[in-house]
N, C-alpha and C positions, 0 to 999 in steps of 0.2 A: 516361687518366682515363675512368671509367665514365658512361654519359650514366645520370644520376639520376631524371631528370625520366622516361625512357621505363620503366624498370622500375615506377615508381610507376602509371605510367596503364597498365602488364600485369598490375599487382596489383588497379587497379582495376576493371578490365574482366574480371578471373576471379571476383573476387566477385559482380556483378550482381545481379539479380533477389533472387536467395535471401538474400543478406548485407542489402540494401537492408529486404527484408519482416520478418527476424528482426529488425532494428533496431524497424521500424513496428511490428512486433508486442510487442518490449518496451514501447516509449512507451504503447500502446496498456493494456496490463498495469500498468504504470507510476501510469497516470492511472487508469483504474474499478478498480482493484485497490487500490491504493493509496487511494481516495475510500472504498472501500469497507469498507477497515480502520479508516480513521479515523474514516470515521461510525459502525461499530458501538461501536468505542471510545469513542467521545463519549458517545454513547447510555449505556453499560455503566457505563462512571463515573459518569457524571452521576446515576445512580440506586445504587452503592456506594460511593462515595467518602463517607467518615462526619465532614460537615458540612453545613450549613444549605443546604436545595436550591438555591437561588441562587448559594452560593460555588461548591458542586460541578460547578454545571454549566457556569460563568465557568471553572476549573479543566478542567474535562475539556477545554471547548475549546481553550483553551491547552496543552493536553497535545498535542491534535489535528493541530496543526500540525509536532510533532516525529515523531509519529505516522508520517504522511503523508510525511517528508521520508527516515526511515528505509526505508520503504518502497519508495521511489520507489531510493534507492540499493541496497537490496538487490535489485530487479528487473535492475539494470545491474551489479551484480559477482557475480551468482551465476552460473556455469560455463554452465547450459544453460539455455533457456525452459524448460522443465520444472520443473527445480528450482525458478526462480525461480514459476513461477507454484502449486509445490505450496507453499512459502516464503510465499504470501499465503495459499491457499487452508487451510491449516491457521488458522491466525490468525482465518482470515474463520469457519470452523466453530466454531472454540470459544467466540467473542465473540458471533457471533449464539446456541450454548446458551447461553451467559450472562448475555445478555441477557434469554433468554424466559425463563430460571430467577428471574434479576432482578425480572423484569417479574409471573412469576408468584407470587412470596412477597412483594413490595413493592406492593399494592394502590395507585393513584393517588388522592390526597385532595386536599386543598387545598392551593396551592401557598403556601411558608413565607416 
């Protein structure tokens, strides 16, 4: 019988360093990427979403939280850091222009 246990701590002593930091660099991606999609989503709805500014923006942030959770699993099954971090970095570009497009046809008045 194969001793199990020693092939496991050869597996994990060939990964080291580099498998450990791609891990910290996901989480890391994970989290201000992930925060970062979700706040601008929050943001972007909260000012199109076509209802009383109060529901939309109770609404957006309950969207926010699904937001955030998709995110955070799409950082961890996508093939390469790269992918994953172009996979937010798209999201993050089009939500902030649509925000400022939001922000700049939707003048700030009095809140409803």
């Amino acid at each position: 019988m194969a001793n199990v246990s020693g092939s496991i701590d050869r597996d994990r002593s060939r990964r080291g360093w580099r498998y450990r930091s791609a891990v910290a660099a996901r989480v890391l991606l994970a989290a201000f990427g992930g925060y970062g999609v979700a706040a601008l989503a929050t943001a972007f709805l909260s000012l199109t979403l076509p209802m009383v500014r109060s529901e939309a923006v109770a609404t957006a942030t309950l969207l926010s939280f699904a937001i955030l959770a998709g995110a955070v699993v799409w950082v961890f099954a996508a093939r390469t850091l790269t992918r994953a971090a172009i996979g937010l970095g798209l999201p993050l570009a089009l939500l902030g222009l649509g925000l400022w497009v939001a922000l700049s046809l939707n003048p700030m008045g009095p809140p409803a």
